[in-house]
C-alpha positions in Angstrom: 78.5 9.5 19.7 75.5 9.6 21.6 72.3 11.2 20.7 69.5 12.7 23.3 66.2 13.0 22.3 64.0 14.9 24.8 60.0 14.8 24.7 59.4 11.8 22.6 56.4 9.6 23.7 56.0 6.3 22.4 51.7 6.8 22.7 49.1 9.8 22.0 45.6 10.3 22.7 42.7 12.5 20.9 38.9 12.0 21.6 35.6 12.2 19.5 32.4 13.3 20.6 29.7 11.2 20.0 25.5 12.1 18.6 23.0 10.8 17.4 19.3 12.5 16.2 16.4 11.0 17.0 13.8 10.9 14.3 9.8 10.8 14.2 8.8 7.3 14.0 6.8 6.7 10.4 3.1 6.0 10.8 0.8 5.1 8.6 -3.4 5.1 9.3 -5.9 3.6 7.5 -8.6 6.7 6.1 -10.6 4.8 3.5 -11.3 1.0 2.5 -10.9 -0.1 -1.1 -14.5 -1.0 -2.4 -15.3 -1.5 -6.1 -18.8 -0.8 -6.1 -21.6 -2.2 -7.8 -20.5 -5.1 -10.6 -22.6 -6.9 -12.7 -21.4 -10.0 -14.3 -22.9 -12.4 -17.3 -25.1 -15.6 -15.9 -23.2 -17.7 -18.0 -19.8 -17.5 -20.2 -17.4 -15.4 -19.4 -16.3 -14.1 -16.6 -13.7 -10.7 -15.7 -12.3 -8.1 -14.0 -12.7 -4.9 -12.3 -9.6 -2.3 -12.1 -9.4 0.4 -9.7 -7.0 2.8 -9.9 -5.3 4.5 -7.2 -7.2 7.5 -8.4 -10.3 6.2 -8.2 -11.2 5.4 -11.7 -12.7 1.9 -12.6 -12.5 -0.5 -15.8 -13.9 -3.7 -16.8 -12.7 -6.3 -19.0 -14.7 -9.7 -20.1 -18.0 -10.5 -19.1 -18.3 -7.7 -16.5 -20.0 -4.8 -17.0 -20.3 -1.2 -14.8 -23.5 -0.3 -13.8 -24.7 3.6 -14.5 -25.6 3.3 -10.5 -22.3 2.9 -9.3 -22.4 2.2 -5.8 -19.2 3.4 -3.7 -16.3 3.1 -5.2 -13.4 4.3 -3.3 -9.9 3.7 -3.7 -8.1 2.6 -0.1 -6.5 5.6 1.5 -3.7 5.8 3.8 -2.5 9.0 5.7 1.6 8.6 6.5 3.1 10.7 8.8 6.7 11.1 9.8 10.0 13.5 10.1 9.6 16.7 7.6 10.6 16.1 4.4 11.9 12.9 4.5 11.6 9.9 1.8 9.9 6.5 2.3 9.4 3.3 0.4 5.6 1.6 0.0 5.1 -1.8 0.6 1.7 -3.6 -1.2 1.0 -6.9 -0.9 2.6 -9.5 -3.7 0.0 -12.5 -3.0 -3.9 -12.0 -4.0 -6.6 -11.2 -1.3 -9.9 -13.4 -1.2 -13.3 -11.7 -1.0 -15.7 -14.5 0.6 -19.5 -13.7 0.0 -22.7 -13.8 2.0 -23.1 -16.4 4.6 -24.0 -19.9 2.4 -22.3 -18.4 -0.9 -19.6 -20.5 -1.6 -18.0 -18.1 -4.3 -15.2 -16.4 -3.8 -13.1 -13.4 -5.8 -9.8 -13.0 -5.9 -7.8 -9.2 -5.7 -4.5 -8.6 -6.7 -2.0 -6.7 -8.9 -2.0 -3.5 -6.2 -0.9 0.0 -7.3 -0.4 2.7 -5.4 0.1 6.6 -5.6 2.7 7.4 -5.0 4.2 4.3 -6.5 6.8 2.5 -4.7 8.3 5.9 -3.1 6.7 9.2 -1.7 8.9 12.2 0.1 6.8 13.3 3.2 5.4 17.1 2.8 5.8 18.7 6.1 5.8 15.4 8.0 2.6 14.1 6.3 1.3 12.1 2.9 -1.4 10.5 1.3 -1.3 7.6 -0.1 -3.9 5.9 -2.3 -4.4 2.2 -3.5 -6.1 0.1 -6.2 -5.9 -2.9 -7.2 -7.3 -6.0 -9.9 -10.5 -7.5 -9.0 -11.4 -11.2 -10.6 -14.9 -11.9 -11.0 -16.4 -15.3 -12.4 -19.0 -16.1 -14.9 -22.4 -16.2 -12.7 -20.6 -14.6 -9.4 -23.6 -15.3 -7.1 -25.0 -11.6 -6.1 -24.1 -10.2 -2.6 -21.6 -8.4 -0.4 -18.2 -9.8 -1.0 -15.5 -8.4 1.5 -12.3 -9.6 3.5 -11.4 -7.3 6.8 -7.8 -6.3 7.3 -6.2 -8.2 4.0 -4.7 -5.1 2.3 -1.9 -4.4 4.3 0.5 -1.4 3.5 3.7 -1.1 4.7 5.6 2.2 4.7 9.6 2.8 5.7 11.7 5.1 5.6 14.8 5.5 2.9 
């Protein structure tokens, strides 16, 4: 006996279409410099640090006092933009920064342990954030007086999730 079969194909075919969304690339721009204002520090002894918040808010520890006259003292601020409402992760620097003082002072500070707000993570309102940045200050016994400063050490890195 012999059987027919009619219409069978040994192959078959079916297609997908293909898309992909482009996104808003993340930014992030530099608004304000970290600066920790006026310190005073003990001639002799011991020294310490300064604190800044990512609020704004200082603290001292060891020999270092706050002056009443403050100075400036300004968290760093960063403005991150990007793709509505979408998360992203914040980089900060793991390694200390050095502050180098006036021409001929051979003292240097040391700035480290950086906190942010929003820490580690922030979700983009309408495509835009602020973020804000402080960080640990080291001062020595008899830190000769002057400007201390580094350009461009603090960088802050920003991704998307």
């Amino acid at each position: 006996m012999t059987i027919a079969i009619e219409g069978v194909k040994a192959q078959s075919t079916a297609t997908a279409n293909s898309s992909a969304t482009i996104i808003t690339p993340i930014t992030i721009v530099k608004v304000q410099d970290l600066n920790f204002g006026n310190i005073a520090v003990r001639a002799t002894g011991t020294g310490g640090t300064v604190v800044l918040t990512p609020a704004g808010v200082r603290s001292a520890t060891g020999g270092v006092t706050l002056p009443a006259v403050a100075g400036t003292v300004t968290a760093a601020s960063f403005n991150v933009g990007g793709d509505g409402n979408r998360t992203f992760s914040i980089s900060l620097p793991t390694a200390p920064i050095t502050l180098t003082g006036p021409t001929g002072v051979t003292m240097t500070m040391s700035l480290g342990t950086f906190t942010s707000a929003p820490s580690g993570t922030g979700t983009l309102s309408a495509g835009t954030r602020n973020v804000t940045v402080g960080g640990t200050l080291t001062v020595s016994a008899g830190q000769t007086p002057g400007l201390y400063t580094n350009t461009g050490g603090l960088t802050v890195t920003v991704n998307y999730n």
